[in-house]
Structure formats: C-alpha cells, structure tokens
C-alpha positions as a Python dict, from the first residue, in 0.01 Angstrom:
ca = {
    (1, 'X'): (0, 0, 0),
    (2, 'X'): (224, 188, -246),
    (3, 'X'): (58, 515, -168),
    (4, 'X'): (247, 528, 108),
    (5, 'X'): (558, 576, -130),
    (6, 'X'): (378, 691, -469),
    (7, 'X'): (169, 978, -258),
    (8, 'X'): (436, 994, -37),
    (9, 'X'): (434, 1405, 88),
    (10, 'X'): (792, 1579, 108),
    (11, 'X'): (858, 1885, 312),
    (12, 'X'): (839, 2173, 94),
    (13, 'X'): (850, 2512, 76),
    (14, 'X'): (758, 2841, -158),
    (15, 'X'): (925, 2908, -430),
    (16, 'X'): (1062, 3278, -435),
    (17, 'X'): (1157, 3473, -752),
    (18, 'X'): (1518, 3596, -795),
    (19, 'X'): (1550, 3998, -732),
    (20, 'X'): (1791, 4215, -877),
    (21, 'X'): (1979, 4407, -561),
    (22, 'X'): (2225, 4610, -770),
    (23, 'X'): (2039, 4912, -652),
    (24, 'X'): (2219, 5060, -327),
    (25, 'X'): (1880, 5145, -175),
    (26, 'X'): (1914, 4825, -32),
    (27, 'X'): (2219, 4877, 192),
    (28, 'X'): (2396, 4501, 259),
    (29, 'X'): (2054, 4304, 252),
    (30, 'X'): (2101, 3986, 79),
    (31, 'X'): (1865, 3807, -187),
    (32, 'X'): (1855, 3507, 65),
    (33, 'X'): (1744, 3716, 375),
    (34, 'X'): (1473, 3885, 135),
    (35, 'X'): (1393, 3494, 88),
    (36, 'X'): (1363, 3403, 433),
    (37, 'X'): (1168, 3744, 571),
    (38, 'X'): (868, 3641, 280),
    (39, 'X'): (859, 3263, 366),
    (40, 'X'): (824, 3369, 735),
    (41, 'X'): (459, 3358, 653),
    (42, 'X'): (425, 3013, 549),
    (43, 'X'): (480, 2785, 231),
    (44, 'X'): (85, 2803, 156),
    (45, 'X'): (63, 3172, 173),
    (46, 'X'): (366, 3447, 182),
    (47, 'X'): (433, 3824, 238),
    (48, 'X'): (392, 3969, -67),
    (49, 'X'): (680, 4002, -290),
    (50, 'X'): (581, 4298, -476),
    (51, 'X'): (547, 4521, -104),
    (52, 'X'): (878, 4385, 78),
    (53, 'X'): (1077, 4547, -248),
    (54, 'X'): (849, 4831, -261),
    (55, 'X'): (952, 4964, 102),
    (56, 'X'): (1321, 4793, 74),
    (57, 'X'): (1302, 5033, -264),
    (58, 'X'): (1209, 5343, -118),
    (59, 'X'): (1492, 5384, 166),
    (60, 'X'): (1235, 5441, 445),
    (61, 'X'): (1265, 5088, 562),
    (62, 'X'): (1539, 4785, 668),
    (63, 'X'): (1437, 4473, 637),
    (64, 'X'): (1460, 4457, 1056),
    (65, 'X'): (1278, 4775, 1039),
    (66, 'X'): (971, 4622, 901),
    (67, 'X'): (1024, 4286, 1068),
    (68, 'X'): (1028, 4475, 1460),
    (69, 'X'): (789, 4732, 1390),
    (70, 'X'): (565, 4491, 1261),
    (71, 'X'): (470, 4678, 938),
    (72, 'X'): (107, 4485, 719),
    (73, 'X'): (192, 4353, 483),
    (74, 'X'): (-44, 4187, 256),
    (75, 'X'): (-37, 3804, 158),
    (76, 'X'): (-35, 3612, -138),
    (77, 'X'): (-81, 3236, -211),
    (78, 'X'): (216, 3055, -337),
    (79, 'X'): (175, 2881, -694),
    (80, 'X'): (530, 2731, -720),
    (81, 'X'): (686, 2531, -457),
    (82, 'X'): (1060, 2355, -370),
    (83, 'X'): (1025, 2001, -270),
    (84, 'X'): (1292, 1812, -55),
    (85, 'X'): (1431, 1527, -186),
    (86, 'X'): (1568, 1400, 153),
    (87, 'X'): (1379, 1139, 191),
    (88, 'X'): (1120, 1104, -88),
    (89, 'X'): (1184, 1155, -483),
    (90, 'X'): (936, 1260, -705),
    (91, 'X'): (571, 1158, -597),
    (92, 'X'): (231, 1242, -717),
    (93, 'X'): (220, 1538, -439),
    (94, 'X'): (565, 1712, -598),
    (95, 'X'): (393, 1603, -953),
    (96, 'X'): (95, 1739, -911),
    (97, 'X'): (131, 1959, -643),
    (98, 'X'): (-124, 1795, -346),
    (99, 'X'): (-36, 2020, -125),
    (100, 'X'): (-173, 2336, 60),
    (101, 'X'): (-546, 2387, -125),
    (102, 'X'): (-506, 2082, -286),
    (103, 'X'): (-357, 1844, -7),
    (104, 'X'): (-707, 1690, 60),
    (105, 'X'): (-685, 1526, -320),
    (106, 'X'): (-409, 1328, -187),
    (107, 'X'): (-604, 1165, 98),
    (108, 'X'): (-900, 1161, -158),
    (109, 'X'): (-692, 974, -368),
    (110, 'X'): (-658, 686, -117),
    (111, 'X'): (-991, 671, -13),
    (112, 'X'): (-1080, 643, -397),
    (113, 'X'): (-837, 347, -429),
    (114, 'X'): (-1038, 143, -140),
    (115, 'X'): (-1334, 251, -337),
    (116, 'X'): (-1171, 82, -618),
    (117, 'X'): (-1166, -206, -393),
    (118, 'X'): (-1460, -246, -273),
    (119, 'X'): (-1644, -206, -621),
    (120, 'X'): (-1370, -507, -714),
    (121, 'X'): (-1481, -723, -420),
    (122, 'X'): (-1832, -682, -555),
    (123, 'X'): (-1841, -705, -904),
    (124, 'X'): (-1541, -976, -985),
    (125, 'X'): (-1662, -1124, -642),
    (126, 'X'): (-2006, -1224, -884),
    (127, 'X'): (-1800, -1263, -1191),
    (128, 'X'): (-1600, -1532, -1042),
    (129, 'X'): (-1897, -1681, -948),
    (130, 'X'): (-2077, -1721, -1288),
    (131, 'X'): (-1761, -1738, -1542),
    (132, 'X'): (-1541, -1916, -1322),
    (133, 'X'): (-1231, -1888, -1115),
    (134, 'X'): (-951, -1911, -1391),
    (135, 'X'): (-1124, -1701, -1637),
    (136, 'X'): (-1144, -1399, -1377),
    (137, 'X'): (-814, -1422, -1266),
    (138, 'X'): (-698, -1308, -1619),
    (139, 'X'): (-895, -1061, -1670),
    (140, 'X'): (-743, -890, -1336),
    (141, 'X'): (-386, -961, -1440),
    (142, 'X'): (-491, -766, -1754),
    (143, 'X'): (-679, -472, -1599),
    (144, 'X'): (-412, -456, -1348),
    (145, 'X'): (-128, -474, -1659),
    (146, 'X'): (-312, -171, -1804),
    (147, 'X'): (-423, 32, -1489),
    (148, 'X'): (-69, 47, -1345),
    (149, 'X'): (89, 93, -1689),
    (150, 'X'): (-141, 422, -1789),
    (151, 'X'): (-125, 573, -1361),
    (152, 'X'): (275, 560, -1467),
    (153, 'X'): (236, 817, -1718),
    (154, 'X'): (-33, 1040, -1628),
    (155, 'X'): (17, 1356, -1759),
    (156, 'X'): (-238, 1504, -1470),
    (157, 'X'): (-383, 1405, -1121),
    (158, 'X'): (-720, 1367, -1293),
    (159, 'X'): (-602, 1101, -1552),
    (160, 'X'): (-439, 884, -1251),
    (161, 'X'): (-725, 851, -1048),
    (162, 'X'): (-951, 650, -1234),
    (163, 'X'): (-675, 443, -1333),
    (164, 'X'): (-596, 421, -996),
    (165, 'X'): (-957, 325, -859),
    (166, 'X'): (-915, 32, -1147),
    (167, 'X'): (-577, -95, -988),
    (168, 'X'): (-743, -104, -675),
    (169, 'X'): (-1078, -316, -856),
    (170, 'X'): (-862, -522, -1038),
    (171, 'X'): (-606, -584, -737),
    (172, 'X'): (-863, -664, -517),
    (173, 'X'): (-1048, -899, -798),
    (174, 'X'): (-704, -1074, -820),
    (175, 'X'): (-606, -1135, -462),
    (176, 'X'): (-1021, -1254, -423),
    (177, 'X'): (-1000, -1509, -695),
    (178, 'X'): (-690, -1673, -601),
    (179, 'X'): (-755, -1693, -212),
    (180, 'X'): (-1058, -1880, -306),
    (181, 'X'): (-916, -2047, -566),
    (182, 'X'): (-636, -2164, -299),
    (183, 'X'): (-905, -2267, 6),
    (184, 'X'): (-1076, -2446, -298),
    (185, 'X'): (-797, -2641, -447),
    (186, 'X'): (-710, -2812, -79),
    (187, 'X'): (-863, -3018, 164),
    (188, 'X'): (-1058, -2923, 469),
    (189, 'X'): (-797, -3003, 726),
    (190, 'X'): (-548, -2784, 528),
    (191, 'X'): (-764, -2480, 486),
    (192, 'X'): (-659, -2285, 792),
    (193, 'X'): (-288, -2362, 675),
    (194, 'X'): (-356, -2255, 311),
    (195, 'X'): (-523, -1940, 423),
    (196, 'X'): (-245, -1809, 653),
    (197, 'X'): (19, -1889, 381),
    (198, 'X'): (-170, -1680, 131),
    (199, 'X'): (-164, -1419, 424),
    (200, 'X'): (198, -1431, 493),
    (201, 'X'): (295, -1450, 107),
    (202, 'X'): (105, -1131, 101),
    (203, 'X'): (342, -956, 383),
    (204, 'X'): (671, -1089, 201),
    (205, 'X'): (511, -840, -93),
    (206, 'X'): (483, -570, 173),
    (207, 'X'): (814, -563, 293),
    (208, 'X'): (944, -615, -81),
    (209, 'X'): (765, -269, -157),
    (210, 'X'): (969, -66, 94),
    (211, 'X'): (1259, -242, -81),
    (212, 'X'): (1150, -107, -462),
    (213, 'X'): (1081, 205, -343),
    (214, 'X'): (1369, 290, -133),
    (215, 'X'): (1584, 158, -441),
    (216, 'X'): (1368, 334, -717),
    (217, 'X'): (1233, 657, -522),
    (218, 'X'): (1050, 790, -838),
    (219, 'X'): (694, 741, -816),
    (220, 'X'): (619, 609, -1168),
    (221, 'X'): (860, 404, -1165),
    (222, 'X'): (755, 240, -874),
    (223, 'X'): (447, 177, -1041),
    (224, 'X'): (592, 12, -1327),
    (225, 'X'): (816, -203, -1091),
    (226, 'X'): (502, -299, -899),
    (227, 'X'): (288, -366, -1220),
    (228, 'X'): (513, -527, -1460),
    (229, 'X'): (561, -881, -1321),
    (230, 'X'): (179, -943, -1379),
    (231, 'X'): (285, -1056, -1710),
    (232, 'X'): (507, -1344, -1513),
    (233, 'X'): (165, -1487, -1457),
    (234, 'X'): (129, -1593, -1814),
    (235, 'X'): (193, -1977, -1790),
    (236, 'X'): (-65, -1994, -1513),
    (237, 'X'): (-300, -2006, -1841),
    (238, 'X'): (-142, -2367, -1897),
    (239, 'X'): (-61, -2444, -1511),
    (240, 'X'): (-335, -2366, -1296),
    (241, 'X'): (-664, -2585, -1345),
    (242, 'X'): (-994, -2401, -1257),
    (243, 'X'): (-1166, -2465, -910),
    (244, 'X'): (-1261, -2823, -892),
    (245, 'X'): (-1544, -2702, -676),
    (246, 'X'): (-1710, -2429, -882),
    (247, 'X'): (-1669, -2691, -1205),
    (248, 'X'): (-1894, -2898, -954),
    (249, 'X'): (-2145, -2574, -848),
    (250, 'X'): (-2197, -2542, -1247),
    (251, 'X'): (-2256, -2928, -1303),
    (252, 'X'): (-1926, -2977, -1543),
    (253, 'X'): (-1881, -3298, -1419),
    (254, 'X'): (-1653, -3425, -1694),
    (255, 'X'): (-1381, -3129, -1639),
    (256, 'X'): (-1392, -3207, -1275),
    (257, 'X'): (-1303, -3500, -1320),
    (258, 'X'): (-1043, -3465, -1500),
    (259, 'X'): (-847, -3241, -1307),
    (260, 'X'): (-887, -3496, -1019),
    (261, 'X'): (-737, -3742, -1199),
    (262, 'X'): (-398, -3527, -1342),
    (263, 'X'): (-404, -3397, -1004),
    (264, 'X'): (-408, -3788, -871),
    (265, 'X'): (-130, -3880, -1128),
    (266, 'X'): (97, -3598, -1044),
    (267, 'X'): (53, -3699, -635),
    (268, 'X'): (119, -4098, -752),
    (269, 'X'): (-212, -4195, -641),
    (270, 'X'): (-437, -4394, -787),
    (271, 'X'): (-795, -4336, -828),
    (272, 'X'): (-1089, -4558, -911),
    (273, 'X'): (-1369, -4434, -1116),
    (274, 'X'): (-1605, -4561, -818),
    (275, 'X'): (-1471, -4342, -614),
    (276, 'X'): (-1438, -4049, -874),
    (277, 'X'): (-1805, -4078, -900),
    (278, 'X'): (-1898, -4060, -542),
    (279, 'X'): (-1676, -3751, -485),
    (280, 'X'): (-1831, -3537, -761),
    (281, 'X'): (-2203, -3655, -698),
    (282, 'X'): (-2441, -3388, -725),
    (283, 'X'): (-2573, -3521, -309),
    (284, 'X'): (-2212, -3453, -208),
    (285, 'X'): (-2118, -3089, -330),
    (286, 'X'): (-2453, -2928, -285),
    (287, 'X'): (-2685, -2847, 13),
    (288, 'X'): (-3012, -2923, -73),
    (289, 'X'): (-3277, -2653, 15),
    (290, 'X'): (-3579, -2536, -146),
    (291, 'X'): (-3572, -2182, 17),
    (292, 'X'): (-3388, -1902, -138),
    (293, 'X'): (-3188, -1754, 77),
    (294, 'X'): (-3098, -1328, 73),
    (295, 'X'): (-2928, -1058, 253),
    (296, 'X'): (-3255, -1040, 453),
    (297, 'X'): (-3203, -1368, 651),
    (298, 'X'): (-2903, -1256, 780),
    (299, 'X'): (-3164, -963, 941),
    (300, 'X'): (-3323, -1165, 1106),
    (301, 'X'): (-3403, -1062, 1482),
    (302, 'X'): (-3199, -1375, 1586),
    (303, 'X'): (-2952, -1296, 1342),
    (304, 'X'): (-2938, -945, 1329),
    (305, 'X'): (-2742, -892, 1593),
    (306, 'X'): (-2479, -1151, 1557),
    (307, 'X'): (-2437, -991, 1162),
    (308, 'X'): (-2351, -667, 1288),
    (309, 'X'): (-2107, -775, 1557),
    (310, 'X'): (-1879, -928, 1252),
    (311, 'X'): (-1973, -640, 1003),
    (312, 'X'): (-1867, -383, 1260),
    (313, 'X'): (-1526, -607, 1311),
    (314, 'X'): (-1439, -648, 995),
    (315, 'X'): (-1455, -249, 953),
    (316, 'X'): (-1286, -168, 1272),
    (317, 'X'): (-966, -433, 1196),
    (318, 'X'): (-950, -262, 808),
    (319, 'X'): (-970, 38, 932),
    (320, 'X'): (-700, 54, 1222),
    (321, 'X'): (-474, -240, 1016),
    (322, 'X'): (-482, 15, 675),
    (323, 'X'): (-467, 307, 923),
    (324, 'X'): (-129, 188, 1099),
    (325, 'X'): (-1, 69, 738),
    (326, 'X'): (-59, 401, 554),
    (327, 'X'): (67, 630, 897),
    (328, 'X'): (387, 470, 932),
    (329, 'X'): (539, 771, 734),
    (330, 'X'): (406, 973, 1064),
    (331, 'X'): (579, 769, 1314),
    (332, 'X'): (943, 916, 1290),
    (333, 'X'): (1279, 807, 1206),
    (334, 'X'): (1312, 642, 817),
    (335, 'X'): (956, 558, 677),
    (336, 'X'): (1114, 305, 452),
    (337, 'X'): (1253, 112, 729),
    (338, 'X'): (926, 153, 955),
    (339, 'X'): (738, -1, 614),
    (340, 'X'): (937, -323, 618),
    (341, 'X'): (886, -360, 1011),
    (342, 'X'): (532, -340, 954),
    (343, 'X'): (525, -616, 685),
    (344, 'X'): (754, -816, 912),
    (345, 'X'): (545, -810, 1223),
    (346, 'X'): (258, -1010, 1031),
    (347, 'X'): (453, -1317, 954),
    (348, 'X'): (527, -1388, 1319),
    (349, 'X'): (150, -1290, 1432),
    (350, 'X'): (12, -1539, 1137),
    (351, 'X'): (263, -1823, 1246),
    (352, 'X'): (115, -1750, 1615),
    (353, 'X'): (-250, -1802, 1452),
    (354, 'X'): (-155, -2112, 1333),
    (355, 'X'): (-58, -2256, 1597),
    (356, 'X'): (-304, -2114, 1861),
    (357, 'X'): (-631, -2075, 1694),
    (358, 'X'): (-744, -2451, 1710),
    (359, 'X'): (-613, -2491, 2078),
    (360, 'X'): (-721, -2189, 2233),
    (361, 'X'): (-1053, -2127, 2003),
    (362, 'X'): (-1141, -1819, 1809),
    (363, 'X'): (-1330, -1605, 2056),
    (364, 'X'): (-1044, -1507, 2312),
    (365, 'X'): (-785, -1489, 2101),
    (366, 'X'): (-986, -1213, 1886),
    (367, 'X'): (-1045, -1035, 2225),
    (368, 'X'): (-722, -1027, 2358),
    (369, 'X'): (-555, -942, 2004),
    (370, 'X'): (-769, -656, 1940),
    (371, 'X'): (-787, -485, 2315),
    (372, 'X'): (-378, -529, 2349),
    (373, 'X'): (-357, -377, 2003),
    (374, 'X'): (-578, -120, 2077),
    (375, 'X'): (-404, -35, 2428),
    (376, 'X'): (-70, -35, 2193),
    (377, 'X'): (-248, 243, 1948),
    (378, 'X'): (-367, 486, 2225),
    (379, 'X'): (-27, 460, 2415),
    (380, 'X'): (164, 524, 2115),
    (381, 'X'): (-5, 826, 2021),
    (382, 'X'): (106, 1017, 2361),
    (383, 'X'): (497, 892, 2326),
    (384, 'X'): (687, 1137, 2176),
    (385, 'X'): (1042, 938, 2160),
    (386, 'X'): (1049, 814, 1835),
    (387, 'X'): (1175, 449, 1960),
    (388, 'X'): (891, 393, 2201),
    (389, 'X'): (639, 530, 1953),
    (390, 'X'): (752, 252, 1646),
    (391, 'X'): (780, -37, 1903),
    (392, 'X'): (415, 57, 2062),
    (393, 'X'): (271, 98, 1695),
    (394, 'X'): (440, -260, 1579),
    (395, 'X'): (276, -400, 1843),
    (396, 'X'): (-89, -240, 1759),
    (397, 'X'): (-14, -386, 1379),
    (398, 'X'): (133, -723, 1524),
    (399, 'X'): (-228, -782, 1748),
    (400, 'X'): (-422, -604, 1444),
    (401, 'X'): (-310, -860, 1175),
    (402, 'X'): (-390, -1127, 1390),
    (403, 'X'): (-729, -1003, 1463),
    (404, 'X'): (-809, -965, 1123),
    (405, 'X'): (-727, -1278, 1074),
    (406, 'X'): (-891, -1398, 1323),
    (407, 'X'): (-1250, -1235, 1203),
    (408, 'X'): (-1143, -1379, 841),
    (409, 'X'): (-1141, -1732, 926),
    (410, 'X'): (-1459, -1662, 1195),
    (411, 'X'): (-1720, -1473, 951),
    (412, 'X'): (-1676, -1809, 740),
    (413, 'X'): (-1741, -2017, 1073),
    (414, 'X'): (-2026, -1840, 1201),
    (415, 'X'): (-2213, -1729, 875),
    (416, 'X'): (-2437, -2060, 777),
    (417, 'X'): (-2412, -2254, 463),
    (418, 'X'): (-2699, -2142, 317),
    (419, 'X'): (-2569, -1753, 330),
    (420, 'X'): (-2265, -1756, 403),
    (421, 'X'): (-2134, -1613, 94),
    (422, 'X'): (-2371, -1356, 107),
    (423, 'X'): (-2254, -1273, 449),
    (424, 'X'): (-1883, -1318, 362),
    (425, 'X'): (-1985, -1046, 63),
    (426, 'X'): (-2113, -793, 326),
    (427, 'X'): (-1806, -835, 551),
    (428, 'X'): (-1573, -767, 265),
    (429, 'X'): (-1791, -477, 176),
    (430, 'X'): (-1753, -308, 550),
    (431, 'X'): (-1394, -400, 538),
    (432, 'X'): (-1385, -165, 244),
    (433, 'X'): (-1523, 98, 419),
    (434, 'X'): (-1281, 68, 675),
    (435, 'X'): (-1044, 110, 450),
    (436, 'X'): (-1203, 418, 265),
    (437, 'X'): (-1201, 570, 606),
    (438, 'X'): (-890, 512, 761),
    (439, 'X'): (-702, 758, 542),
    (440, 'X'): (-952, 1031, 649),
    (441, 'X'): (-907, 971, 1017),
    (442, 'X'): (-526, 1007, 927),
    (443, 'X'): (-616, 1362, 854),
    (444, 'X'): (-731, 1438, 1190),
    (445, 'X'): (-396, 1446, 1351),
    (446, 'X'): (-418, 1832, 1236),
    (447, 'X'): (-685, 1869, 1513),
    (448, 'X'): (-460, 1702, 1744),
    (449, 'X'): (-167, 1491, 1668),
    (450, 'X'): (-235, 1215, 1889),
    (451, 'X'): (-622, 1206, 1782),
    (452, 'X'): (-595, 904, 1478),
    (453, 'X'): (-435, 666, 1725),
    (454, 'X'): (-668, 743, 2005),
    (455, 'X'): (-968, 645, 1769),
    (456, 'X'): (-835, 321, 1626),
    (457, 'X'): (-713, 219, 1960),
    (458, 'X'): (-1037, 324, 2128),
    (459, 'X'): (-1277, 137, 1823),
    (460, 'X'): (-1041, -147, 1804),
    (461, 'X'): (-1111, -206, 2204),
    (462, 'X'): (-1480, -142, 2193),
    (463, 'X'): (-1454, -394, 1866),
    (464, 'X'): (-1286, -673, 2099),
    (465, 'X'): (-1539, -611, 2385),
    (466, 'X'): (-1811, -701, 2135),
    (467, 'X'): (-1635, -994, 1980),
    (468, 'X'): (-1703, -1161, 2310),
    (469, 'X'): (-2084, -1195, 2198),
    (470, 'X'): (-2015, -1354, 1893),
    (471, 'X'): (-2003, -1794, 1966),
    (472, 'X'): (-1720, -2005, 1945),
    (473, 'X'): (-1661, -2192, 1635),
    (474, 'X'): (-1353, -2346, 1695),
    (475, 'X'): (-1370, -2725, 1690),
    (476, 'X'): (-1767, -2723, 1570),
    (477, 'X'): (-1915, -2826, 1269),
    (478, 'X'): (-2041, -2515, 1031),
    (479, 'X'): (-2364, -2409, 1078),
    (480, 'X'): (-2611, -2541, 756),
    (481, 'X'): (-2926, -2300, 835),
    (482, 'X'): (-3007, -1996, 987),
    (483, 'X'): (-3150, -2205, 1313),
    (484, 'X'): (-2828, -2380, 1361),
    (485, 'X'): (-2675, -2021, 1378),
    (486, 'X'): (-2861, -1887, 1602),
    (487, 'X'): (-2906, -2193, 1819),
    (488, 'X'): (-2578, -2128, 2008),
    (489, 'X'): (-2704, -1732, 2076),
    (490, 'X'): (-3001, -1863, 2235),
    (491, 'X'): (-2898, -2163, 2461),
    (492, 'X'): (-2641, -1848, 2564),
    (493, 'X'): (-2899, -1607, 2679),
    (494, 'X'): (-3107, -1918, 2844),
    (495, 'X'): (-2800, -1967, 3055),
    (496, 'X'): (-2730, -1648, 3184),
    (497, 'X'): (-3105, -1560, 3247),
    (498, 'X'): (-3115, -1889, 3472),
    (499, 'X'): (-2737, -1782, 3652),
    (500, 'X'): (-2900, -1427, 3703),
    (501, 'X'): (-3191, -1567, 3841),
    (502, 'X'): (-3004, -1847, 4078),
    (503, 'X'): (-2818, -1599, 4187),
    (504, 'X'): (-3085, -1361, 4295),
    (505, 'X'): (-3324, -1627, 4469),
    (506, 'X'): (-2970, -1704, 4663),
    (507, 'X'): (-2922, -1373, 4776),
    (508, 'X'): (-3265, -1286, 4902),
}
C-alpha cells in the first residue's frame, strides 16, 4: 500500500526562467505576470518563452495586447517543474518526475509491484512447499531487508522498479508463508479465528502506514521506516517451530514429534507416546489416492464452471478492494486521514465475519457484501460533497473486505482435497491480476471522473450475482474428490429442472 504515499502525485506546475526587465520596453509589466501569461498554457506544455519576450521586446505589444488579440504563439514542453509540498513531500513523481509524458510510469509502477506479487505467490508459494515453511520465511525477511533498503536510494526510476517488483515477491512470499504457517499451527475449530486475526493484524499495519508517512513525508524514508523492522524478526529463527503439518507431508516424523511435545509442555499437558503415534500416522495426515491430480480437473465440465465463478471473484474483490485502497488520495479532504479510515473499516467488517459467517453461511453473506459494496462504489462516484463521497467509499471498502474474506475462507471450502491447493494457487493468481489492474482502471477517471467507481461497483455487483451459483459450505464437511464437489451442483440443477417442470404441468 505505500504507493499511495511513496508515488504519491503533488500538484505542480512549470518551472519558468527568471528574465531581466531592466529594459523600459517593457512599460510596468512584472516578472510574475510574464510568469503567469506562459503557464496559462498548461504545466505539460507552455507559451514559449523565447516569443512572449520577443514581442514584449519590440514595443509593438502589451502583455494584454497579445493576451485579447489572441496573438500564436508557439508551444514548448516543460522540462523543469515546481512541486507543492502542501500535502505530500518528496515522492518518486517529484524525484523522478512521473508526470506529464511520463505520468503513465507511475501507474506502471504499481501494476509492476502486483506483478511482483503474483510471481511471489507462485514461486515461494512452491518453495514453501518443498523446503519448508520456516526456511522460506527467511529468505523473504531477507529479500524484503534488501529490496526496500536499495528502492530507498535509487539514484533513477529504472533502478527502483525491479527492486520494487522484488518487495512486492518477497512481501507477498512473507505474508503467504506465515498465514499458512498460522492456519497450520492451530486446530480446526480455531482456523476461521486464526485467519481473521492474521487479517485484522494486517489492517492495524495499514492504518500504522498513514501514521509513518504523515510523520516522515519523504518517500525514502518511508521506505526505510517500512523495511527496517524486518530485522525484529530475527529471534523467530529460535522461536517459531516449522509447520507440524508439512514436517508430516515430508515424512519427518521425528521433528514432528518433537515440536508436539515442547508445544504440549509449554500448554501443561501431558502427552502419551500412544497417542503421539496415532496423531502423526502416515493414514491420518494423508489422503490416499492413486490418481494424480492437475489444473485440468478443476476443467472439468462439472467443474469448470464452479472454478471460474471463484477465479472471477477473487479478481473482482482484489481489484475493487486495491482499487478503493490506492484511490483514496482521489476522494477529497486529507488523504492521510482517508488512509487510516480505510484500514479502520476492516477490523469492524472482519469482527462481523466472525461472528456471522458460521450462523448465517457463506453464500448470502458474500452476496449481500459485495452488491451493497458495489451500490456504495457507483453512488459515490456521482457525489461531489466531499463528506458523502468518503462515507459512501468506506462503506464500498467496509462490504469489500468482508467479501474478500468471505471468497478466502470459501475457495478453501469448495475446492476438494485432492486440488485444492492447486485451485487455491489459481485464485491467488487472478487475485493478482486484479490487483495489476486496478491501478489502470484508476487512470480512467481522465475519461470521466466518475468512470473507476462505476466499474468496480458495476463488476463487484455482477461478481455477487454469480456468487449465488457457487454451494454452501458452511457447516459441511470439505469435499475429498472432484465428485463430492460437484455433487452439490448437480442435485441443484435436478431440483430446479423438477420445480420448473411442476410448475409448468400446474399451470397448463
């Protein structure tokens, strides 16, 4: 999220050179209102300097003179620009000057980062598969150390962005490994809990950043401040013990073992080896199937369908959820302050998760979440009080978080055993994309101002509408095979085929 801040873009305006006015050609004209008339053009492109003196210089011409008769004048592009510091300090935009012909680097360089992240999500999504949890999760504290340490002190745009798409790899690698590592180190019945915790730890971060950056301002800076306290991860080398569960998946018995039982003696409780046995048995931790499963099950023409329902919400709620994040700079009044509200709005809507999901299921919830949210985005896009416009966008990102949490915790339910990682790989993937896109549809708001909140409202709606296909998992026991899947699907259509026809023979 620290683009928002670190790519942060200032008003700004041409830089003018100084003129010498001693001359009395130029009557009582002032270097300022020689300033003005030239930026009257634009800050991309300005009346030449060169012909306002020349006719100033040769006593034909006031400066109203040319202004009212409305004398050509050529054009030139502006190479040197004044930046406000109102609001913003120094960013990579007044660094680097991403502005005019070069302001589409700067949305480039967000949609790059969520590249970043979606090459993370795949490759230390595999690594932490074969080398393990713990191992993985210092190797992204590293990257990330280095990444964020080297983006400080570019000398050039082109030296930050790969640097960049590494913090977003290694970020993404790091918040990966330890979500899993979290579901894997507790029990079933506290997996929902453990998840939204992670979730809502990860919002306290959000609203921290608006904090650092109001109180720091300059953009490298910030991404020391954000990148430094990696190293306070250090002791986690002697605290945290690897997934109990992958030491299982790789047949280290012993080591599994013997985490359960410091794990026992730390909780008081006592364990007998009996017992230690049975719970890391090969028959207990493993689904036996001969078949090999791939991305083509999940293609299927039972399973097709129900695939792309979840891959298409997972990249509708990244894309509107990044979306609202990254545009709250566009919403009005301080951006800092809209930041933190953002952030703040996902603690309640997780807490609300918690304690609706397993009473009111998944399905409805994701419906009602994502078409209110949507409703929110639209109608906030055609408010012009700023007021109105923050509390109707809060309210998209309040449903929005929820959603995606919603789809999170659902993908895992609905996906079968046998490929569910796989499945959980491909919705991270799309969710990626989303997120690759959403600073692009930003960009549309020159078209049409209210055009970016029209389109994630709109897709976020159409998203719900669909979510209604997908079955209810709440309360059922995870599907094991592709069958058990699409078992629900089917007894579905049966049902309303034999409503439909009811119906009919009633009528006629």
């Amino acid at each position: 999220m620290n683009m928002v801040f670190v790519g942060a873009k200032p008003e700004f305006k041409c830089s003018v050179s100084n003129f010498n006015l001693s001359d009395s050609v130029y009557g009582n004209i002032t270097e300022k209102e020689i300033h003005t008339f030239i930026l009257e053009q634009g800050s991309c492109e300005i009346y030449s300097s060169d012909d306002t003196i020349k006719l100033l210089s040769s006593g034909n011409y006031t400066l109203e003179q040319i202004r009212s008769n409305n004398i050509s004048l050529s054009t030139e592009k502006c190479d040197n620009w004044i930046y406000s510091r109102e609001v913003y300090g120094p960013t990579i935009v007044t660094q680097f000057d991403l502005i005019c012909d070069n302001d589409w680097l700067r949305s480039t360089s967000k949609t790059l980062y969520f590249f970043g992240r979606l090459l993370g999500a795949v490759i230390f999504g595999q690594l932490s598969d074969i080398f393990g949890r713990k191992p993985m999760l210092f190797v992204n504290l590293f990257l990330l150390l280095v990444a964020g340490c080297v983006a400080s002190a570019s000398p050039s745009f082109f030296v930050f962005i790969p640097f960049y798409i590494l913090q977003g790899a290694s970020q993404t690698g790091l918040f990966l490994v330890a979500y899993t590592m979290g579901t894997e180190l507790v029990g079933p019945s506290y997996r929902l809990h453990a998840g939204f915790l992670v979730q809502s730890a990860y919002s306290v971060g959000f609203m921290t950043l608006s904090i650092v950056a109001y109180l720091i301002r300059d953009w490298r800076y910030i991404e020391l401040a954000i990148t430094l306290p990696v190293i306070l991860f250090l002791p986690y080398y002697w605290l945290l013990p690897e997934s109990i569960r992958w030491l299982l998946s790789k047949n280290q018995k012993e080591k599994a073992q013997e985490i359960i039982r410091k794990v026992a003696k730390i909780n008081k409780v006592e364990i007998k080896e009996e017992m230690l046995e049975e719970m890391t048995s090969e028959q207990n931790n493993t689904i036996q199937t001969d078949k090999k499963h791939t991305i083509l099950d999940l293609c299927r023409p039972k399973m097709l369908l129900l695939s792309l329902n979840v891959w298409f919400n997972w990249l509708i709620n990244a894309m509107v959820y990044y979306g609202l994040t990254l545009g709250t700079d566009n919403l009005g009044g301080d951006p800092y302050i809209n930041f933190c509200i953002a952030g703040a709005v996902e603690i309640p809507s997780y807490i609300l998760c918690m304690l609706l999901l397993n009473r009111l299921g998944r399905k409805k919830p994701l419906f009602v979440s994502m078409v209110i949210g949507g409703g929110a985005c639209i109608a906030s896009g055609f408010v012009d009080s700023v007021t109105p416009k923050i509390i109707l966008a809060m309210i998209g990102k309040f449903c929005i978080t929820a959603s995606y949490a919603i789809i999170y915790l659902m993908a895992a339910e609905v996906f079968p055993t046998v490929v569910r990682n796989i499945g959980m790989g491909v919705s991270s993937m799309c969710a990626r994309i989303g997120g690759m896109l959403s600073p692009q549809i930003l960009e549309l708001s020159i078209i049409w101002g209210p055009l970016p909140l029209v389109l994630f409202g709109g897709l976020s709606i159409l998203a719900g509408g669909l979510a209604l296909f997908l079955p209810e998992t709440a309360g059922k026991p995870l599907p094991q095979t592709i069958e058990d899947a699409t078992d629900g699907t089917r007894k579905y259509v049966k049902l309303v085929l034999y409503s439909y026809k009811k119906i009919k023979s009633q009528k006629y």
